[in-house]
N, C-alpha and C positions, 0 to 999 in steps of 0.2 A: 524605623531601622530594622532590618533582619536581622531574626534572633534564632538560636537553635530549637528552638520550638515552632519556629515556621515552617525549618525545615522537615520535623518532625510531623508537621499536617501534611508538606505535601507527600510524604512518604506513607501516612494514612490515609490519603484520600485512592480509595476503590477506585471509582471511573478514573480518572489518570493511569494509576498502574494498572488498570484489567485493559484501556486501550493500547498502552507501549509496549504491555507482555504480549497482545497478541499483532501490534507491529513487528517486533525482534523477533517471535514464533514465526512469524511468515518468510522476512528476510532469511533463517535462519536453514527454515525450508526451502525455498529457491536455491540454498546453495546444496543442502544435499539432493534434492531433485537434479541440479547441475552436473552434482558425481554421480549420481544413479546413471543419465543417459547418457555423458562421455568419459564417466570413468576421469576425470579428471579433478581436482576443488581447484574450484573458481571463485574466490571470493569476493571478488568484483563482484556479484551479483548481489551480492547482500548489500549494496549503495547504490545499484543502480537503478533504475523505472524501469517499469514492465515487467514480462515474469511471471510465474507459477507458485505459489499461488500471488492476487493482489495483495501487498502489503497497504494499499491506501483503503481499501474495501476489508480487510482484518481490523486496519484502526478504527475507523467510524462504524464500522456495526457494532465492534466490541464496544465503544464510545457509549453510542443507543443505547444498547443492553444495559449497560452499566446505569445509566440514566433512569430508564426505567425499572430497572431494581431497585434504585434509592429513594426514589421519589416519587416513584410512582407510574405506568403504564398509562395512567387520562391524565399528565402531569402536562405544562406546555412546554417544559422543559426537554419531554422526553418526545412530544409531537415536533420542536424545532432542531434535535439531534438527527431524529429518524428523516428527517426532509434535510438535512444539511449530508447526511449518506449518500442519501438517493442522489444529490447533483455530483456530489464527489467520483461516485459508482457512475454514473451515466459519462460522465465526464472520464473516467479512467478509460471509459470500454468505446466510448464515440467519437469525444473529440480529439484527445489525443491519440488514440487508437488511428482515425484521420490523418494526421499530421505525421506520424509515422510512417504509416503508406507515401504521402508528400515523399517524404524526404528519402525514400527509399528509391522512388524516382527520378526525382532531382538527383539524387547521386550518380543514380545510371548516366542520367543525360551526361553529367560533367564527364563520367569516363568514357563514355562516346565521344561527346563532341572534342576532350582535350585530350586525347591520345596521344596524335604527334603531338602536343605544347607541353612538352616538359615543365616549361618554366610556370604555368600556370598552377600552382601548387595550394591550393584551397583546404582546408580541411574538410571531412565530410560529413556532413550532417546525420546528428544520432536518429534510428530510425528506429529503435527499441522505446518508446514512449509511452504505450499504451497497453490495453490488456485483453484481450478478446473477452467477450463474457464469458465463459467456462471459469477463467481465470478470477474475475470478478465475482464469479458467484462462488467458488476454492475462497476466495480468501473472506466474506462476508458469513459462508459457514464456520470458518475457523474464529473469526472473532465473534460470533454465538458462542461459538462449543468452550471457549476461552473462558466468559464473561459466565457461563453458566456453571462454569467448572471453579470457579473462583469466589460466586457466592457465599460458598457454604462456611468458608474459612472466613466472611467478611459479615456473617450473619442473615445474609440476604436469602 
């Protein structure tokens, strides 16, 4: 049964909070990046996919980092974090990056071809999915700079 000293580990546990502080640093940034170039807050952006910087490429390298600061850099722990990055990062910047282009098409086609059909009313596929590498490599620095910035207070 949970007790309050459970919860009290997981609010000690390093790698958890140095990954979600540099999740919410990232979200947090994409929205003021958001004000910066239209002058407007948009806060939608801080829940949405894709985006400046990668919030999924902040978590899992800050993750990594965290991993191997605790336990060690030749750890297997810190070798299965750093390879569970890379697909997440590959995947932010490829796959779905891919299927974003998709659907930005697919959309087209629908307002081409259903122009005159009113009554054809579809909703349109999110085309914001993925993240160009620039993006991916913005947020994989931030969750370094995070994860290195947060040692020092964590003993590390």
């Amino acid at each position: 049964m949970p007790t309050m000293e459970n919860f009290s580990d997981i609010l000690n546990n390093y790698v958890l909070l140095v990954a979600l502080v540099a999740c919410i640093a990232a979200q947090i940034l994409k929205a003021i990046i958001e004000l910066v170039r239209h002058r407007k807050l948009n806060l939608k952006v801080m829940v949405e996919t894709g985006g400046m910087p990668s919030a999924h490429s902040a978590l899992v390298t800050a993750l990594a980092c965290g991993v191997g600061q605790t336990v060690g850099w030749a750890s297997p722990f810190f070798a299965a974090t750093c390879v569970f990055a890379i697909i997440v990062m590959y995947d932010a910047a490829g796959v779905r990056q891919a299927a974003g282009k998709q659907a930005r098409v697919l959309n087209q086609i629908i307002d081409e071809l259903f122009q005159e059909k009113p009554e054809f009313n579809e909703d349109r596929l999110k085309e914001l999915l993925g993240h160009t590498p620039f993006q991916v490599i913005a947020g994989s620095m931030l969750g370094v700079v995070i994860s290195w910035l947060a040692a020092p207070a964590y003993g590390f």
